[in-house]
N, C-alpha and C positions, 0 to 999 in steps of 0.2 A: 473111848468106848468102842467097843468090836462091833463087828459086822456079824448079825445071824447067817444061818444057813440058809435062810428062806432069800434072804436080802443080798448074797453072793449069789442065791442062782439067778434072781433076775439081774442081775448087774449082767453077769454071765450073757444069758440069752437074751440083753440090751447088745453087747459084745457083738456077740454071733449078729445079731439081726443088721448093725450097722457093716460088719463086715461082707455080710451076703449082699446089701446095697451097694458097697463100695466097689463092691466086685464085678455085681450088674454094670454097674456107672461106667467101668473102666472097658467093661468086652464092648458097651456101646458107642463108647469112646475111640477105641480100637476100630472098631466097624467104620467109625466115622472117617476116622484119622487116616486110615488106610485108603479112601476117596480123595484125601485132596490129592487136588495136583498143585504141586510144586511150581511147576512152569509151561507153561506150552511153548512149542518148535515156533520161532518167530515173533513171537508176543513182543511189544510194546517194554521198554525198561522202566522200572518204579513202578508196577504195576497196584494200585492200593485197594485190593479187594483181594476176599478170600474166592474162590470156587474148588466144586468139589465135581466126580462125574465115577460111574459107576454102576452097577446091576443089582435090582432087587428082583428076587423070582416071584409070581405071581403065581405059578402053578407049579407045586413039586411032584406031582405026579407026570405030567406032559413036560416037565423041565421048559417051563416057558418065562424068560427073562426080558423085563423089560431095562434100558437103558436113559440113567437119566445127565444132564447136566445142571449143577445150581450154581452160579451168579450172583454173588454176594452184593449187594448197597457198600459202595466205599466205606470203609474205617471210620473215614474222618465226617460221615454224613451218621453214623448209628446204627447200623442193619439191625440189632438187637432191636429198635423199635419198631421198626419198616415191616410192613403187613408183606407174607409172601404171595407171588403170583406163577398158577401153573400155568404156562403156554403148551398149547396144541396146536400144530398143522394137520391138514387134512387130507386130502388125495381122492379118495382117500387109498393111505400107504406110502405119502410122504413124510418126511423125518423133519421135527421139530429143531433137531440140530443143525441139519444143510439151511434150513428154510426163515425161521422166526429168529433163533439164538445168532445168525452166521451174517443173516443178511436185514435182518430187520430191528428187533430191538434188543438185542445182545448187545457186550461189551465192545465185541472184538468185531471188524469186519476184516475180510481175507486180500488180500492184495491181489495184483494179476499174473503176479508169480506165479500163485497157487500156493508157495511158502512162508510167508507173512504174514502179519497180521497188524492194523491201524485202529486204534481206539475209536469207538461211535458217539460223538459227541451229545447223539441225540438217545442215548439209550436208556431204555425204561428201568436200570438198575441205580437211576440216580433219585427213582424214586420209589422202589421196591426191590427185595429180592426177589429175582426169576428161576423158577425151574421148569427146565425144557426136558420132554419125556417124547421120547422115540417111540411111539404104541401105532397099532400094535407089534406085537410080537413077528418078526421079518422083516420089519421097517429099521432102515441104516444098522446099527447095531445090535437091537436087541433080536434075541432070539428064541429059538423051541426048538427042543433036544425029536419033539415029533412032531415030522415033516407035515401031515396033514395037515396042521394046524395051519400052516400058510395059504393053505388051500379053502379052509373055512374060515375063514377071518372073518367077523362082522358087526353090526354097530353092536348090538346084545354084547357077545364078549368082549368088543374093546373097552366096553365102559367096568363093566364087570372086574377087569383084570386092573382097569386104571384106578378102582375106589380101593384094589385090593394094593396094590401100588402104595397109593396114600397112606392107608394104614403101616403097612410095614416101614414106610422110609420114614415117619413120622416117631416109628420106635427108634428110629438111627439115626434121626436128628431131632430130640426131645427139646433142644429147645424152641422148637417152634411149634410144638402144644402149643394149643389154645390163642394162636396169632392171628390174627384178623386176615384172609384167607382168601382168594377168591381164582376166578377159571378163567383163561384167556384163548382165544382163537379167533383161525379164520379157513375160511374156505369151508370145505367139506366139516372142517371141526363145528360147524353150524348145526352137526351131527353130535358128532361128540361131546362139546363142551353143555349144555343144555342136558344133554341125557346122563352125565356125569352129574352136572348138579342138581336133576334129579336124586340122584343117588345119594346121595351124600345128604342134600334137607331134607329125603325121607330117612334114614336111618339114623340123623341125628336128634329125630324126634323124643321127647320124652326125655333126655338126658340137658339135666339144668348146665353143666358146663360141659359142652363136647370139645374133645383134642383136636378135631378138624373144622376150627371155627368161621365154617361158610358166612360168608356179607354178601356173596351175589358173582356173576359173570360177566366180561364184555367179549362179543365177538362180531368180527369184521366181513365184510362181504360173502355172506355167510349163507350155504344150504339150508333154505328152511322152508320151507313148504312148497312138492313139484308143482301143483298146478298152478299156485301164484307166481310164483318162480319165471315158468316155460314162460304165462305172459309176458311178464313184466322181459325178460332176457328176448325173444322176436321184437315185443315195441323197442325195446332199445338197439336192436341193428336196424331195426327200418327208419328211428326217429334220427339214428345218425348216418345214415344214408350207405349203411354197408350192403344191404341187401335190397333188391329190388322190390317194385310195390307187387310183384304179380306172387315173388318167392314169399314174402310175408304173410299175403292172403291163405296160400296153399299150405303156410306152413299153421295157421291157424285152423284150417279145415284138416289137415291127414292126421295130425298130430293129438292124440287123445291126451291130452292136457290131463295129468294127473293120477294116470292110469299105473295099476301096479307092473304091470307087464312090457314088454320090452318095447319100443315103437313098432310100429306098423312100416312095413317095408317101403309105402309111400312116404311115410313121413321121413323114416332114412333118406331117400331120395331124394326129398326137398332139405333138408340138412346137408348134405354134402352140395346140393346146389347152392349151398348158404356158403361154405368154406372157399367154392371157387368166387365166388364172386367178392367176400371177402380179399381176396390175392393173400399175401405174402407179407401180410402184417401182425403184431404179436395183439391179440385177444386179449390176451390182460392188460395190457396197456395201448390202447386203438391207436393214440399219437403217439409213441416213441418206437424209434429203430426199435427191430428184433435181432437179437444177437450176431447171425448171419446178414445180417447187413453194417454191420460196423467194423469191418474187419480195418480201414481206412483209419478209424479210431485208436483201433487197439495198437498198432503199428508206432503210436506216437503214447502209449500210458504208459512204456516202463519209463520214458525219459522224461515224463514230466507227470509224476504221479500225482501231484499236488492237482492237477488241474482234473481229479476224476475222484472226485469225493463227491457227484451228485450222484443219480440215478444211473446204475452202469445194467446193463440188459445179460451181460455175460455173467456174472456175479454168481449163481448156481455153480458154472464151469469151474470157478475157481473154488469152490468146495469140494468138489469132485475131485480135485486134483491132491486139496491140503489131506481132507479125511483118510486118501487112502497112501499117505506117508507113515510107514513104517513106526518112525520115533512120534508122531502124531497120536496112530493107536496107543501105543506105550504110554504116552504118558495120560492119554483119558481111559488108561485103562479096560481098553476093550477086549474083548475076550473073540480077536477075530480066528482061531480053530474054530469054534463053535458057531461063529456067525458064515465062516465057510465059503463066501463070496466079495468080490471087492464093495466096498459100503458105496450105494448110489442115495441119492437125494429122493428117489421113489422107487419102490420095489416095482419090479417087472411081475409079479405074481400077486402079490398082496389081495391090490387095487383089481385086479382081471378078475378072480375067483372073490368076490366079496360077496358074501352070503347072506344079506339081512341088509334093507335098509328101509325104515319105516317112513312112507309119504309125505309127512308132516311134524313138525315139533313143536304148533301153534298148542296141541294139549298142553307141552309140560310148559309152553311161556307162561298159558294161561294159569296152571299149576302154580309154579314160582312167583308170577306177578303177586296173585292173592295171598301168597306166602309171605309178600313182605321183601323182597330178596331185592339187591341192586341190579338192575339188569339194562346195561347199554347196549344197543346196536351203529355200527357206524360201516360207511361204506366208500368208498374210492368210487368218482363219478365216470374213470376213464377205462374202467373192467366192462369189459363186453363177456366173461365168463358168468360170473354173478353178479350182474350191472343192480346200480341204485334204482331203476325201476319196481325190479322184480323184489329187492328188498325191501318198497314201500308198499306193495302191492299187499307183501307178507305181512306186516307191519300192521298196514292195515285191515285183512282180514281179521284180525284181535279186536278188533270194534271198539278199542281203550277212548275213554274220555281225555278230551286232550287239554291239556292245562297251558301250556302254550304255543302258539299257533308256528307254523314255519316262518325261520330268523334267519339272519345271514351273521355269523360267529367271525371274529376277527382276530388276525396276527399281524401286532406290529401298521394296523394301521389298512392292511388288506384283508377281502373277503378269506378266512381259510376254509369256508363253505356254511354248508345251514343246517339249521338242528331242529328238531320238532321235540315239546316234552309234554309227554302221556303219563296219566296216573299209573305210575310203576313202572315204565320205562322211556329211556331217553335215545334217540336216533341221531345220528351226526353224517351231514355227510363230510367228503374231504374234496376240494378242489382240485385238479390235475391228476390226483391218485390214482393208480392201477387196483388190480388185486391184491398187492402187497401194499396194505397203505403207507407203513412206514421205510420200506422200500423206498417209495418215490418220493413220498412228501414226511421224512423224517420228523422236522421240525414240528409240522401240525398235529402228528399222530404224538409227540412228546406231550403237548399241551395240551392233548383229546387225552393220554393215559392219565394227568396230573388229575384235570376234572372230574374226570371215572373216579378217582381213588379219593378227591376230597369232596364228593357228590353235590359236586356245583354246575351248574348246567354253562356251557361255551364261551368263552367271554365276548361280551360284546360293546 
């Protein structure tokens, strides 16, 4: 029996329609495929994970490109199942790739070469895929074709530019539609990370199944509200005996705790009286050498590298050194003509001219909690920059009913610190941790990201 005319043309324009899909499929493909990287300068042999790294633009009118790295879950663990995680550093104007991907829970960390690279035994791709985005725009690699833009950078547009981020690399990696999804930082991304997932669970409103399938955020040592903050950060130099009790006093009377405006020229004064009396030690971690004092150290890492897989203080340096290797860029693809400067770990400009930064982020907690969202907080008890004080201080202004009271959470048989759990959010601290928790205390922060991701509260 023959075919009508009516029944060839849609056969016809079934045809056409699979081939205009197939076409789609393959330019996206293409896009994609043209991200990976094949191998990095120094990597590790056998390496069993895919990554990719590359530029999505965010703004084609201002030509402003952000730069991302993604970090595949091993082959042999699944990634096709494994919920992705965005990571953000802060600064703000430091780069998510010197900082979270290089030294904290990425694959790779950097040797003291500067040219190598050792697998991180503790990294958070054994339990998610990671993508690490450089925002904003003047941070390590990414860029804007107009200059001003360095010069106005601020929380408003960095989030703005990072949900437009999402959207497009989401079209360039379609299989991770609809993945269970969530936002990671620290530091000043205490900014960031919060005001992004604003964004994202108000605009995914109303839409039964969204492509960007937000479950929640965890962020660590984290900017979140000045006037709690300012407290909580003086109690914690006086409670650990860096500053004197006459400087504390003064710095609690000059200092207009929460104010939008710049301090008060007395309170500068009593700040800088804080720095001297501190001496010559690293703020983000109170007890360990600061970089310029290990030099006695470093003298003995090439010959016995093995013996320097803990907490190394120099560790930034040695990114500093890998990032701006020639065959390095080339192969993550960076587009350094247009970036036009050697890549640093934090922009000299970004972070100085930063144009917006809102007082508090206790709304959009309070936002989110009610929303239903996962939402952890955890902190390094040994950061005198954003100390666990000024975290619980924050923590606490939310006025959350608390479901269980402060616990002491263990590894392996030791305290790895204590955790409080509130109706809608959970707090951890970490023992010995600096501001880079997984920096110092890798192993803890491995088994604080596991928790976070199967919403079990610390083990104990």
């Amino acid at each position: 029996m023959g075919y009508s005319t009516h029944s060839v043309s849609i056969i016809i324009w079934l045809f056409e329609l699979l081939l205009f899909v197939g076409k789609s499929y393959c330019l996206l493909n293409i896009d994609q495929e043209n991200d990976r990287i094949k191998q990095l300068p120094g990597e590790p042999s056998n390496v069993g994970f895919n990554q990719y790294s590359g530029y999505v633009t965010v703004n084609q009118q201002a030509g402003r490109a952000l730069f991302y790295w993604l970090t595949e879950v091993p082959t042999d663990r699944g990634p096709d199942s494994r919920p992705l995680v965005l990571w953000l550093n802060g600064g703000p104007g430091c780069s998510s790739i010197g900082y979270g991907a290089s030294e904290e829970v990425g694959p790779f960390r950097i040797n003291s070469d500067g040219k190598t690279l050792y697998l991180n035994p503790y990294s958070w791709t054994y339990w998610a895929n990671l993508l690490f985005l450089e925002s904003p725009a003047g941070v390590g690699f990414s860029y804007s074709n107009t200059s001003s833009d360095l010069y106005t950078a601020g929380d408003n547009r960095t989030a703005e530019d990072a949900y437009v981020f999402l959207l497009n690399w989401f079209e360039r990696f379609p299989q991770y539609k609809y993945r269970e999804f969530y936002i990671a930082g620290e530091s000043y991304a205490g900014h960031y990370v919060p005001q992004l997932s604003q964004i994202v669970y108000e605009r995914n409103k109303g839409i039964q199944n969204p492509v960007i399938n937000f479950k929640g955020f965890l962020v660590g040592n984290a900017v979140t509200d000045d006037y709690h903050d300012y407290i909580g950060t003086f109690e914690y130099w006086w409670t650990h005996g860096l500053i004197s009790d006459s400087t504390y006093k003064m710095l609690r009377i000059t200092c207009d705790l929460g104010s939008a405006t710049h301090p008060s020229t007395e309170c500068l004064k009593y700040l800088d009286i804080s720095d001297k009396e501190m001496g010559n030690i690293d703020p983000y971690s109170i007890y360990t050498l600061p970089c310029n004092g290990t030099s006695s150290l470093n003298r003995h890492r090439s010959h016995y590298p093995w013996m320097w897989r803990g907490y190394d203080p120099c560790t930034d340096k040695y990114a500093k050194v890998y990032f701006n290797l020639p065959e390095v860029q080339k192969a993550f693809h960076a587009n350094v003509t247009a970036v036009a400067y050697p890549w640093k770990a934090c922009s000299d400009i970004v972070g100085t001219y930063w144009a917006d930064s809102p007082l508090s982020m206790l709304p959009i907690y309070k936002e989110l909690v009610a929303a239903g969202l996962r939402i952890w907080v955890f902190s390094g008890d040994t950061d005198s920059v954003v100390p666990v004080t000024a975290t619980r201080y924050s923590i606490d202004a939310l006025k959350l009913p608390t479901v269980k009271s402060w616990y002491p959470w263990y590894d392996n048989g030791k305290v790895g610190g204590w955790s409080q759990l509130y109706k809608g959010l959970t707090l951890v601290s970490v023992t010995g941790a600096g501001h880079e928790v997984p920096l110092h205390r890798p192993r803890q922060a491995f088994i604080l990201f596991r928790s976070f991701l199967e919403n079990k509260p610390m083990p104990t």
